[in-house]
C-alpha positions in Angstrom: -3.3 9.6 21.4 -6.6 8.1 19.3 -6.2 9.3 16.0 -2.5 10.2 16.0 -0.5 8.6 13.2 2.2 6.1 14.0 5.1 6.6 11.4 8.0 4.9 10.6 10.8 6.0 8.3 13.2 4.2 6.1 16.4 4.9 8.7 14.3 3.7 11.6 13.9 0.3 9.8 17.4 0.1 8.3 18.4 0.0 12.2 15.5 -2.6 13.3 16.2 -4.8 10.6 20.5 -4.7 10.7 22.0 -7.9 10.6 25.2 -8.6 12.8 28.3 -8.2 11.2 29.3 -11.5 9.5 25.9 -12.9 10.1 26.0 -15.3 7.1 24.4 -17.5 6.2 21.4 -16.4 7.2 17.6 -17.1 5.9 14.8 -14.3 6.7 11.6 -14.9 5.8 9.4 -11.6 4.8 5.5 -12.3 4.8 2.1 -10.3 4.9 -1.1 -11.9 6.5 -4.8 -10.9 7.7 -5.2 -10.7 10.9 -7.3 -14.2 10.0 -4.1 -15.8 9.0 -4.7 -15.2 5.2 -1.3 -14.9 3.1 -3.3 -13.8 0.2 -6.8 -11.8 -0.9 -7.7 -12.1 -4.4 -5.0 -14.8 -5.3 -2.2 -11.9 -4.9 -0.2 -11.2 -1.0 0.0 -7.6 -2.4 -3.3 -6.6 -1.1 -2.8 -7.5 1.9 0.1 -4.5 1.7 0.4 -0.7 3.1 2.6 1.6 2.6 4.3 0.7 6.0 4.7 -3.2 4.8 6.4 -2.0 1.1 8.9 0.3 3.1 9.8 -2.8 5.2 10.1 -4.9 2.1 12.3 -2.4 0.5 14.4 -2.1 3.6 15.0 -5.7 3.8 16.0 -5.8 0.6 18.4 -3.2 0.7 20.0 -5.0 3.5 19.6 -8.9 2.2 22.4 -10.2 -0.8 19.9 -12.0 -2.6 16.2 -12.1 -2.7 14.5 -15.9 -2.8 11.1 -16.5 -4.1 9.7 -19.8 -5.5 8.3 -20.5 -9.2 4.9 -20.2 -8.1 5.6 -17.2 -6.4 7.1 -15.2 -9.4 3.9 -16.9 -11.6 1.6 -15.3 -9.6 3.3 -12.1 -8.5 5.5 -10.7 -11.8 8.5 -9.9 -9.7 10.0 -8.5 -12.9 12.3 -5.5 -12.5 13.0 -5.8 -8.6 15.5 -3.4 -7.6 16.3 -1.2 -4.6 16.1 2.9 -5.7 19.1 4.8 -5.9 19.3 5.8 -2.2 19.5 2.5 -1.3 21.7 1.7 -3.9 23.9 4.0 -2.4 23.6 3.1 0.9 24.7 -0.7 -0.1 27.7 0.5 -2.2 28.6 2.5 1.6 28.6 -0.7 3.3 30.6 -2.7 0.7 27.8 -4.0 -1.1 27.0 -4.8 -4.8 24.3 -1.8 -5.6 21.5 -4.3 -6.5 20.4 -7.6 -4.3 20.4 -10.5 -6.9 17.6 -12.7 -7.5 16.9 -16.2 -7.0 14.2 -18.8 -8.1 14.1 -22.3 -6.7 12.1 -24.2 -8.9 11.9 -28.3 -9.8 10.4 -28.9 -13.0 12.0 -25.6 -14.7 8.3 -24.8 -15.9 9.7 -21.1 -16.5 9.8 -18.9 -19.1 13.2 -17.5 -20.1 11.3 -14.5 -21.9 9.3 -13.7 -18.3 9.9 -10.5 -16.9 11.7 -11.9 -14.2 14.7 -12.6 -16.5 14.0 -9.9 -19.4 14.0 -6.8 -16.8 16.5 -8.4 -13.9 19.1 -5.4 -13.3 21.1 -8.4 -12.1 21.6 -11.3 -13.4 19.3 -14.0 -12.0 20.0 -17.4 -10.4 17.8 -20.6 -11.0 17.8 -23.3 -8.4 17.1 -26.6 -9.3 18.2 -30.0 -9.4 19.8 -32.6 -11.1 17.1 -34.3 -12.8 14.8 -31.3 -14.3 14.6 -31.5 -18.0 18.1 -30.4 -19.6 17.0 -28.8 -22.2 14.9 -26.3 -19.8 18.4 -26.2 -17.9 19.8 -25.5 -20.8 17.2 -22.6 -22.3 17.3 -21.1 -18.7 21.7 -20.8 -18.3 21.3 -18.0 -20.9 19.5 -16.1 -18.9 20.4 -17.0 -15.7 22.9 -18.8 -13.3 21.9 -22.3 -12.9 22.8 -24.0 -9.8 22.3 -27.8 -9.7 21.3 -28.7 -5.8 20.7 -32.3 -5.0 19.9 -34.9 -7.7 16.6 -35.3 -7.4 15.9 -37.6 -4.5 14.2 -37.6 -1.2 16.2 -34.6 0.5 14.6 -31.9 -1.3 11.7 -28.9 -1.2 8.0 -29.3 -1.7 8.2 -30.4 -5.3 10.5 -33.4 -4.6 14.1 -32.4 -5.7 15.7 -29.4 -4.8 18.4 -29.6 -1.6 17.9 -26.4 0.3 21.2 -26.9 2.5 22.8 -27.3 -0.8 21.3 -24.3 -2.0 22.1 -22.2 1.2 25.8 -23.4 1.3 26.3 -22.9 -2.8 24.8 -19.2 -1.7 27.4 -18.8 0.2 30.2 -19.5 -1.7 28.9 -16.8 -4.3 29.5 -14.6 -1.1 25.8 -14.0 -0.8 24.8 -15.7 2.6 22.0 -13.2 3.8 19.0 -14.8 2.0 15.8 -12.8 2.0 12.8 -15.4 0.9 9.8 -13.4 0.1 7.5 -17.0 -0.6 5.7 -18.4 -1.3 4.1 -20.6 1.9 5.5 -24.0 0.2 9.2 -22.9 0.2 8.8 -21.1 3.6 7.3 -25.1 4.2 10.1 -26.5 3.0 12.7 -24.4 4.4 11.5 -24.8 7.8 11.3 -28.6 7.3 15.0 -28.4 6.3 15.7 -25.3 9.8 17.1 -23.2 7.8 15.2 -20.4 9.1 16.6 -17.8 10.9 14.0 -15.2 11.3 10.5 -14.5 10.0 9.5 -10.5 9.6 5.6 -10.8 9.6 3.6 -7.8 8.9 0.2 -8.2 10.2 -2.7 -6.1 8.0 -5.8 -4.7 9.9 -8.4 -6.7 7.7 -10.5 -9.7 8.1 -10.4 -11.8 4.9 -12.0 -15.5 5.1 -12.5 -17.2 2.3 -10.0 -19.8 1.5 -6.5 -18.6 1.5 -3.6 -20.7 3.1 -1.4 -19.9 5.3 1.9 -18.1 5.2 4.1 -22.2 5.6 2.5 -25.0 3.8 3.8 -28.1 4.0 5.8 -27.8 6.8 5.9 -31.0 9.4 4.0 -30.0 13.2 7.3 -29.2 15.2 8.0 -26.9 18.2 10.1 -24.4 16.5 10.7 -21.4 19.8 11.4 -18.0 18.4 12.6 -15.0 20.1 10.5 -11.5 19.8 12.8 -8.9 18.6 10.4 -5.6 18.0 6.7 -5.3 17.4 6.3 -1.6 15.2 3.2 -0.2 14.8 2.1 1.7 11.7 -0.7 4.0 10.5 -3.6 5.2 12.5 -4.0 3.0 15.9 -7.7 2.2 14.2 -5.9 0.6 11.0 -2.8 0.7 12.1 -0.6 -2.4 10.2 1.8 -3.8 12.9 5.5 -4.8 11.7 6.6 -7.9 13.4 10.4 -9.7 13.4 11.2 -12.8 15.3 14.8 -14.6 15.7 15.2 -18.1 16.3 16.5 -18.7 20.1 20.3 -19.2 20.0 20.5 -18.7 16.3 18.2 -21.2 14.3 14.6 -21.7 15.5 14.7 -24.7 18.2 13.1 -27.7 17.4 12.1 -30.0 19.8 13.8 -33.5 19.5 11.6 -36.5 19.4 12.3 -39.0 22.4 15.5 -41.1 21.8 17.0 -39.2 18.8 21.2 -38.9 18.7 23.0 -35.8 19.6 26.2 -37.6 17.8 27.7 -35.5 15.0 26.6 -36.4 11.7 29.0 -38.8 9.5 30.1 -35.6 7.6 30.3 -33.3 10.5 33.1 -35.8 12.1 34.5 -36.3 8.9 34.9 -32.5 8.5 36.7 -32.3 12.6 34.0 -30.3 13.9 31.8 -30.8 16.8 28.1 -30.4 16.8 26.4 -26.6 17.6 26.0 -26.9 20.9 26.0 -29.0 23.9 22.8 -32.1 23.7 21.8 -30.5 20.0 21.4 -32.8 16.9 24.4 -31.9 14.2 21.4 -32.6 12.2 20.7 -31.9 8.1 21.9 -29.0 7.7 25.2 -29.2 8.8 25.4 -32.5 5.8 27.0 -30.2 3.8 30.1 -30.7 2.6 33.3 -29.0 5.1 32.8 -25.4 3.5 33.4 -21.7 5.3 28.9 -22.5 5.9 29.5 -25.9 7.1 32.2 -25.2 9.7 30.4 -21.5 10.4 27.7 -23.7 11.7 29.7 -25.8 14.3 31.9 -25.0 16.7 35.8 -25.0 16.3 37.9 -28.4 15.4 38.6 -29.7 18.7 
């Protein structure tokens, strides 16, 4: 078999990468790295990408309601113009879809251009995540351009920048009716997501190149936690000599386990009983993310009233 070419095609992936039916909300994380751990080589992920790794991306796309990226993410890598091609279109107006994904960009300080190609080419029109207290007048330049949602006011519960809610933001997702998030980076909201556990599943496609020098990892800022997660196909692509190898993992039962710390509660948080539902499961924490308020997410989350 040394030198025959591993291929994969774009209805192979649509079935490895299918979401249950009704699986909302749910957060997958799509990331490239060296087989040194490097997210990035030249400042940019996109080098790190085959041909493989950009039909996976356009796969999980095709299949995801909304694509998530942070500020510094879209700085860096354009993102302007993102849209599935016309087969895929198709394919998502099959399945009940809207033809294009929309976009989303969490972002604190608003530092954003509303002339940037992420805004001037969307085929959709794009959502802004934020939080109370960025600048108003930069919320206000931005809601011409884009949907504006307000998530958290600014305090402790918030991303890497200090403000944004993410359970907020995943829950007002949801009531837009578009619950399967696909967050494409960068490392600090992958960070900060995971420091929230609202991840769901990382697809990690592993390029056949060492890169040193000083690029980060594909989470930054996350806290040291156990977080278990369940192997659900390793694919390899390309020549076995080069070949690029297309990972997905799934959190164990659902969300990615964490670990409790030695005496924490498994009580139901104040707005969980408030709500009449029960924690997750049997011994886990109700925990942050089931704070928000009693929507279709928050009781989707917890078991039935009892």
């Amino acid at each position: 078999m040394r030198g025959d070419e591993v291929t994969v095609d774009r209805g192979s992936l649509l079935e490895a990468y299918a979401l249950p039916e009704g699986a909302t909300p749910h957060v997958r994380m799509n990331f490239v790295s060296s087989l040194d751990g490097a997210v990035s080589i030249g400042g940019r992920s996109g080098g790190l990408g085959d041909q493989a790794d950009r039909l996976a991306m356009r796969v999980m796309r095709t299949l995801a309601d909304v694509v998530l990226v942070g500020a510094g993410t879209v700085r860096v890598e354009g993102y302007g113009g993102v849209r599935v091609g016309e087969a895929d279109a198709a394919w998502r107006l099959e399945h009940g879809r809207a033809p294009q994904p929309r976009l989303a960009v969490v972002s604190s300080a608003l530092d954003l251009d509303p002339q940037h190609p992420f805004f001037a080419k969307a085929v959709e029109r794009p959502i802004v995540v934020t939080h109370a207290a960025a600048p108003a007048d930069r919320r206000a330049a931005l809601s011409a351009v884009a949907d504006v949602l307000v998530c958290g006011d600014g305090g402790a519960r918030a991303d890497s920048d200090g403000a944004v809610d993410l359970e907020v933001m995943l829950a007002s997702l949801v009531d837009l009716g578009i619950g399967r998030v696909l967050c494409e980076g960068g490392p600090r909201l992958f960070g900060a997501l995971m420091n929230a556990d609202l991840v769901d599943e990382l697809c990690l496609s592993l390029s056949p190149m060492l890169v040193g020098g000083t690029a980060g990892r594909i989470s930054r800022g996350a806290v040291e936690m156990e977080r278990s997660m369940h192997l659900v196909h390793v694919i390899p692509a390309g020549r076995p000599a080069v070949a690029a190898v297309l990972a997905r993992l799934i959190g164990v039962s659902g969300r990615p386990q964490r670990r409790r710390a030695r005496g924490s509660s498994s009580r139901p948080s104040r707005a969980c009983r408030s709500a009449g539902v029960r924690p997750p499961s049997r011994g886990r924490r109700c925990g942050s993310r089931h704070r928000a308020r009693a929507t279709a997410w928050h009781r989707a989350r917890c078991s039935s009233p009892p």
